[in-house]
C-alpha positions in Angstrom: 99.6 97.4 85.9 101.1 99.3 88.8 104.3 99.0 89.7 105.6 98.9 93.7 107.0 102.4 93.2 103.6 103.9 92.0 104.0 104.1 88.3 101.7 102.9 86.2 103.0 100.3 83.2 100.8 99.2 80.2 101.6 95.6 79.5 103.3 96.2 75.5 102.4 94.0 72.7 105.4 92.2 72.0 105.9 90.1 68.9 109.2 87.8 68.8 111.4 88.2 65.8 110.4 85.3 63.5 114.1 84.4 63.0 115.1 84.1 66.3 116.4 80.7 66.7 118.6 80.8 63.5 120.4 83.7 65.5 121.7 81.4 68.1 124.1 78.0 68.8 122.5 75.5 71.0 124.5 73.3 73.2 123.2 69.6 74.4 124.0 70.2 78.3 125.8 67.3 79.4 123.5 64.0 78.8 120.6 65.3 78.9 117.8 66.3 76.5 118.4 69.9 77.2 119.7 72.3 74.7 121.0 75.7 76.3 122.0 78.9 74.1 125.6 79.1 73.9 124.8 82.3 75.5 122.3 83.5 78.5 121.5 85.8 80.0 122.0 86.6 83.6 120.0 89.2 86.1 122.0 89.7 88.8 122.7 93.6 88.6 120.5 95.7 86.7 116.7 94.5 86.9 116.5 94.9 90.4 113.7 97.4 92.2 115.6 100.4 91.8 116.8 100.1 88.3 114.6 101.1 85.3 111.3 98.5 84.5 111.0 99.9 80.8 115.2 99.1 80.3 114.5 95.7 82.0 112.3 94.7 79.4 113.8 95.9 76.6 116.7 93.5 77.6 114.5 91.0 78.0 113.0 91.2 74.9 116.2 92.2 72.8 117.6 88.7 74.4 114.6 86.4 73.3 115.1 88.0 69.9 118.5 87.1 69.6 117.9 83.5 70.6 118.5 83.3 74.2 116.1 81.0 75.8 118.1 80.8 78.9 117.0 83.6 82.1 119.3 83.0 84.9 118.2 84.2 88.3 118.1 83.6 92.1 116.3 84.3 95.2 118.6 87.4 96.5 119.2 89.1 92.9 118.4 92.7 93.2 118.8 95.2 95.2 116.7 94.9 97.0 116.6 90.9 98.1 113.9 89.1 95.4 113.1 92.2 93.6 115.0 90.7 90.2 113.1 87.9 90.4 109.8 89.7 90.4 110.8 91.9 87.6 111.1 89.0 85.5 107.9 87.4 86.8 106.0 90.9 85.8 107.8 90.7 82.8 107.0 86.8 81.9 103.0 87.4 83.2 102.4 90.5 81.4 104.5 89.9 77.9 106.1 86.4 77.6 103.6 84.6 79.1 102.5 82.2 75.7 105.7 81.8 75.4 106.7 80.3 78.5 107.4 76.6 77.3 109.9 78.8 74.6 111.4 79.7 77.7 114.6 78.0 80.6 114.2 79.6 83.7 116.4 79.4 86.8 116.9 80.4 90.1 119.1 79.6 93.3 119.1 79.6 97.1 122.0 79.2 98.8 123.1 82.3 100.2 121.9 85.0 102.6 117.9 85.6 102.0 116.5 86.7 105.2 117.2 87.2 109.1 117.6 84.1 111.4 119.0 80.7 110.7 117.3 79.0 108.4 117.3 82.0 105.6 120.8 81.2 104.2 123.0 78.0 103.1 121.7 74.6 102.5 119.8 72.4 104.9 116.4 71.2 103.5 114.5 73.9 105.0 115.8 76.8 103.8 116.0 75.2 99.7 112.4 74.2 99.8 110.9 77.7 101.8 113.4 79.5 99.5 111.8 77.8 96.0 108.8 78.4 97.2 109.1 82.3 97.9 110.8 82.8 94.4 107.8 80.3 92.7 105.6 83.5 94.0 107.7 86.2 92.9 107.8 84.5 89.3 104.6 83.8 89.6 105.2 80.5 87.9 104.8 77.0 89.2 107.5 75.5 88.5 110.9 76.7 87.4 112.8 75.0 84.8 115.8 74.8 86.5 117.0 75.5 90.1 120.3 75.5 91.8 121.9 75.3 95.4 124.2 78.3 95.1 127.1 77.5 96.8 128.7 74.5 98.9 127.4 74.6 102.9 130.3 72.7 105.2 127.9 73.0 108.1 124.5 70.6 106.1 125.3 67.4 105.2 125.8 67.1 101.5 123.1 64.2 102.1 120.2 66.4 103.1 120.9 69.3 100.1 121.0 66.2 98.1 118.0 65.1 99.5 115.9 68.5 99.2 117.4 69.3 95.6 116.0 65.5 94.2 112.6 65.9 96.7 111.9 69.3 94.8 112.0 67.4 91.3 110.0 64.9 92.3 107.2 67.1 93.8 107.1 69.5 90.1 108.5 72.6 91.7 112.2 72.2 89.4 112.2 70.2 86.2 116.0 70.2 86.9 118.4 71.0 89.4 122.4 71.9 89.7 124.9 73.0 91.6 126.8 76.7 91.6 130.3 77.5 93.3 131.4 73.2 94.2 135.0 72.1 93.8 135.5 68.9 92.0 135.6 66.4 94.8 132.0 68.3 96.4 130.9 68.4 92.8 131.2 64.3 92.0 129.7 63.6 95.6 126.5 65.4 95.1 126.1 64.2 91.5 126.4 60.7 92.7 124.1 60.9 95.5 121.6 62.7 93.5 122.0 59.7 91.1 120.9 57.5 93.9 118.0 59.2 94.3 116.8 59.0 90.6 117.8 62.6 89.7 120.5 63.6 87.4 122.3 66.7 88.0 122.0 68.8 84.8 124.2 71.5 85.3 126.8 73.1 87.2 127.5 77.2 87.3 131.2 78.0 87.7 133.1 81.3 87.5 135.3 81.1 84.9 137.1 83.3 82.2 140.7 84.2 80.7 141.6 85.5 84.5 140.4 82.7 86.6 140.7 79.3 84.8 140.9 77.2 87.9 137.6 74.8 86.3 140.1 73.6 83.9 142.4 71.7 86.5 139.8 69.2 87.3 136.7 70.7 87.6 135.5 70.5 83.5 136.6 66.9 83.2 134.5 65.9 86.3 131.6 66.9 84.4 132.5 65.6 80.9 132.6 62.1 82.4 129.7 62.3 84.8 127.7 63.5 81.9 126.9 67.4 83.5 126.5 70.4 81.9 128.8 73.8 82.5 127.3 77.4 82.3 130.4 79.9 83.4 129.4 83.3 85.3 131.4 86.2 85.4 133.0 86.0 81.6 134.4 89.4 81.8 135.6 89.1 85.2 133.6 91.2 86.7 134.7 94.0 83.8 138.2 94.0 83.4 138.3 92.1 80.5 135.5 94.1 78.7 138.7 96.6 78.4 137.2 99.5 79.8 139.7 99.6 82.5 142.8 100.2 80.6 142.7 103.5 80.6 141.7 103.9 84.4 138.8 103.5 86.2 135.8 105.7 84.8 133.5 107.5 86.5 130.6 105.3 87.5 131.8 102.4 86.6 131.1 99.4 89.0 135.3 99.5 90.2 134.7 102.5 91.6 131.4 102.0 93.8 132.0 101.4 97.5 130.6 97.6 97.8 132.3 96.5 94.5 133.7 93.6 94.6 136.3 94.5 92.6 139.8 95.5 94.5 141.4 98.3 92.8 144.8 97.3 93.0 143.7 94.1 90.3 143.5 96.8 88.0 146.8 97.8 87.5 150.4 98.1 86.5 150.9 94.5 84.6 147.7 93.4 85.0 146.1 95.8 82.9 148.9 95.9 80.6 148.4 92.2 79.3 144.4 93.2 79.0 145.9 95.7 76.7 148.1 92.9 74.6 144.7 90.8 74.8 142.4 94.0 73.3 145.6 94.1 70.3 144.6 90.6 69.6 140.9 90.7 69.6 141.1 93.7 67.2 142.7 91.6 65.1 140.3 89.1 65.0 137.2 92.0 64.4 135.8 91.4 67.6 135.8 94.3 70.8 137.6 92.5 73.9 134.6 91.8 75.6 133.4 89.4 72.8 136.7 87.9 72.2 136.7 86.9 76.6 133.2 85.8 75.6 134.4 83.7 72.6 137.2 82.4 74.5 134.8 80.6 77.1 132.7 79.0 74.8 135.3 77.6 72.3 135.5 74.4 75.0 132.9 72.1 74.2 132.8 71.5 77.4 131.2 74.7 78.1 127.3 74.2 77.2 126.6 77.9 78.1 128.0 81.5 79.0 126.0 84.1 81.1 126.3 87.7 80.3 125.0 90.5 82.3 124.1 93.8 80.7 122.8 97.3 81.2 121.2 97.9 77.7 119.3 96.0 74.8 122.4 96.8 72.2 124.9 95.7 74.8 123.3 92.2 74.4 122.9 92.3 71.2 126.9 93.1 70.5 127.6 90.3 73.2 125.6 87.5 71.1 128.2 88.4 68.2 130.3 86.4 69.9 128.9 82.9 69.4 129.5 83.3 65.7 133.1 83.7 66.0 133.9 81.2 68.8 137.0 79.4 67.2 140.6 80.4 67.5 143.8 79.4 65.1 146.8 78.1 67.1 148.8 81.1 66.8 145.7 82.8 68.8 145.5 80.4 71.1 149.6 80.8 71.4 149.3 84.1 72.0 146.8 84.1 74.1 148.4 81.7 76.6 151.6 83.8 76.4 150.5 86.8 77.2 148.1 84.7 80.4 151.1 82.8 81.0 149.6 80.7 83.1 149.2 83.3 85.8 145.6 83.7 86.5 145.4 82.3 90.0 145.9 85.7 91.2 141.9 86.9 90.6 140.5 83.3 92.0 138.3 85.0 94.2 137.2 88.2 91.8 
């Protein structure tokens, strides 16, 4: 095989460990017959066209190993615009392809894809041309799972409602959800989609220790309407991995000039409770990262937690965390002390 950049890749014989699904918890998602892995993995940064093919698989691979049936993707992951997407689909054609049905795979649409004004948002155009493109790129023909990415004031909830149940019923998704709603958005477009005969499996929310806002209203919504929760952006966006607290390292993503990041989150008190936090994960035998991790999957309301990564053993420590999920009340105490209550202040990292 030949990749777009010239180099020449030898499909590899991969053989999954045998043990992999003793590895991993798996979550019923909502009222459903679906079981996610308490943890999946995400491929927003790092398996894009200009990051490395032979480290994309390698995480690919070291995840299926460890259990994680779960893939999260959507149609602009990369840099550039798709290129994530086809990675995966090299990926699932040239290694992973007889085990496919082993395999949860989802994508999105929803935000900027290409020029003009039917590449971004969520009228029924752009969801069905969008599927469509990324059904190519994964070279699949259906994905398991596929999301409208964020909530479009300008469309009529009616007509993404209407695209999101018409591309179930035509084979292209198995399932669909919804990414980024408040509550009241989020009980609308589950009951319309109910009307149409399709139940809305899942919903993707940022949440963590730093931005909690899901737990006002938005977790209960979906306990009772029977709707699964996967929670992006764990570590929010880093910080809470820990490697902040001593200042901002060279290379790290704070420091590149379209981070999302803002470098004054980083400081002063703000890093000085991530510090208290790290005392209290060390405690436990866990790095901060996995404790963040741990913390968003002790709610059973949480079916799943994506994790990004930049190497196999990154993953691999990550997935730790599912085994030690539970805290004591003095942790949780402690926890909510040192938080106390103030989290509001990263809503939009």
């Amino acid at each position: 095989m030949t990749t777009e950049n010239g180099i020449t890749e030898q499909p590899e014989i991969y053989t999954p460990n045998n043990n992999r699904y003793s590895q991993m918890k798996y979550n019923r998602c909502g009222k459903s017959g679906i079981f996610l892995p308490a943890m999946s993995l995400g491929l927003w940064h790092n398996f894009g066209e200009m990051d490395s093919f032979s480290n994309a698989k390698k995480m690919i691979f070291k995840s299926f190993d460890l259990g994680i049936t779960h893939f999260d993707l959507a149609n602009n992951y990369g840099p550039p615009y798709g290129s994530a997407e086809k990675t995966f689909g090299k990926i699932l054609t040239n290694e992973l392809k007889s085990h496919r049905d082993e395999l949860l795979i989802s994508t999105k649409a929803g935000y900027d894809m290409w020029p003009g004004p039917y590449g971004n948002n969520g009228s029924r155009k752009y969801l069905i041309a969008s599927l469509d493109q990324s059904l190519k790129r994964l070279n699949c023909d259906y994905v398991d799972l596929f999301y409208h990415h964020r909530p479009d004031s300008e469309t009529p909830i009616e007509e993404t409602a209407g695209a999101l149940a018409d591309i179930v019923h035509q084979g292209k998704a198995l399932y669909v959800g919804i990414s980024n709603y408040n509550a009241e958005d989020t009980l609308k477009m589950i009951r319309i989609l109910k009307h149409q005969g399709v139940h809305c499996l899942i919903h993707q929310a940022k949440y963590s220790m730093l931005v909690r806002w899901v737990e006002k209203d938005l977790l209960n919504t979906l306990d009772n309407e029977g709707v699964g929760c996967i929670a992006f952006s764990p570590l929010a966006e880093g910080i809470l991995s820990g490697k902040y607290n001593n200042g901002l390292p060279n290379n790290s993503r704070a420091t590149k000039s379209d981070s999302h990041l803002k470098h004054e989150w980083l400081f002063n008190e703000r890093l000085e409770k991530i510090s208290r936090l790290s005392d209290i994960a060390c405690e436990r035998g866990q790095t901060m990262t996995q404790m963040a991790l741990s913390w968003v999957i002790r709610d059973s309301r949480v079916t799943s937690v994506l994790i990004g990564a930049s190497s196999a053993s990154q993953i691999e420590e990550n997935v730790k965390a599912v085994q030690q999920s539970t805290f004591s009340d003095l942790e949780t105490d402690l926890i909510e002390s040192i938080l106390d209550n103030k989290t509001e202040f990263l809503r939009n990292l």
